[in-house]
N, C-alpha and C positions, 0 to 999 in steps of 0.2 A: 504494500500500500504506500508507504514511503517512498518508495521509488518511481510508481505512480506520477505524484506529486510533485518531485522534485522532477522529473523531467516534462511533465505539462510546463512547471514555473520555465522552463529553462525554453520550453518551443517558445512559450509567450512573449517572453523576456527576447529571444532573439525576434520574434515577428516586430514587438514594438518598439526597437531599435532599427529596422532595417530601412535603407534612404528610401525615397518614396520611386516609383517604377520608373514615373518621368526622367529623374537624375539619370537614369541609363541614355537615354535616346539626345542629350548633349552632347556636344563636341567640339574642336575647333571647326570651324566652317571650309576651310580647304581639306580636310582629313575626311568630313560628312561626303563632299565636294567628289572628291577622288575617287572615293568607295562606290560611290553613286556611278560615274564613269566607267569605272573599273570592272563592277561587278554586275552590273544590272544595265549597262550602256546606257543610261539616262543624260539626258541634255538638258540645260534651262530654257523651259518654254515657257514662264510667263512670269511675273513678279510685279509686286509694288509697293508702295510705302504703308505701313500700317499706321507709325506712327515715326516723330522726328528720329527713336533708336532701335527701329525694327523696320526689317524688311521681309516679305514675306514671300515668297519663290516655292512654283510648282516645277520639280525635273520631271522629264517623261521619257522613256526609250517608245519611240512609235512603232519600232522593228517588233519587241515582246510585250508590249503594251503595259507595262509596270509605270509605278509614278508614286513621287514624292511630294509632300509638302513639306518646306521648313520654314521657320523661322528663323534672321538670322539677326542677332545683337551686333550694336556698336562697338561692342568689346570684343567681337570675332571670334563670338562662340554661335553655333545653332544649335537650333533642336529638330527634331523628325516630330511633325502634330499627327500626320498621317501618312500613307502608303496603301497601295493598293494595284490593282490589275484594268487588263480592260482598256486602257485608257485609248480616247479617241479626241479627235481637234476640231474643235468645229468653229470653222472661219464666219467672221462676222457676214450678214445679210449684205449684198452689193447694193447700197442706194444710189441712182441714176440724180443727178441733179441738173438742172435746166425745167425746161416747159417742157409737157409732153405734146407731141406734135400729131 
């Protein structure tokens, strides 16, 4: 029974210590960068400002349809918010400007 005990305290005690999930999916932004390149042949296809110290970038490989969103700080760290498959580009609607004739 004691031993029971002492090793529930000890899962718990490690679970409520442990960094939160998010902490894993940071990194410096060229090392994210590279890997993304390297391993999943993803490019940067779309990005913009979130705010004046974030910027916020979809990569995509269109070859295997995988894709990234990060986040990337002023301090040249990012994060991975999502990942996924599938991915497809859909170019904006062609509006014709002038009168129609």
């Amino acid at each position: 029974m004691f031993k029971r005990i002492i090793s529930a305290a000890m899962l718990f005690g490690m679970a409520a210590t442990a960094p939160p999930a998010h902490a894993q999916s940071c990194a410096p932004r060229d090392r994210i960068v590279e890997r993304l390149a390297d391993t999943f042949g993803e490019g940067l296809a779309a990005g913009g400002l979130q705010s004046a110290q974030q910027v916020i970038e979809v990569w995509a490989a269109p070859e295997t349809g995988t894709w990234t969103v990060l986040v990337s700080r002023a301090d040249g760290i990012a994060c991975v918010l999502a990942t996924g498959t599938n991915w497809h580009q859909q170019d904006p609607a062609l509006v014709l400007m002038g009168v129609p004739s």
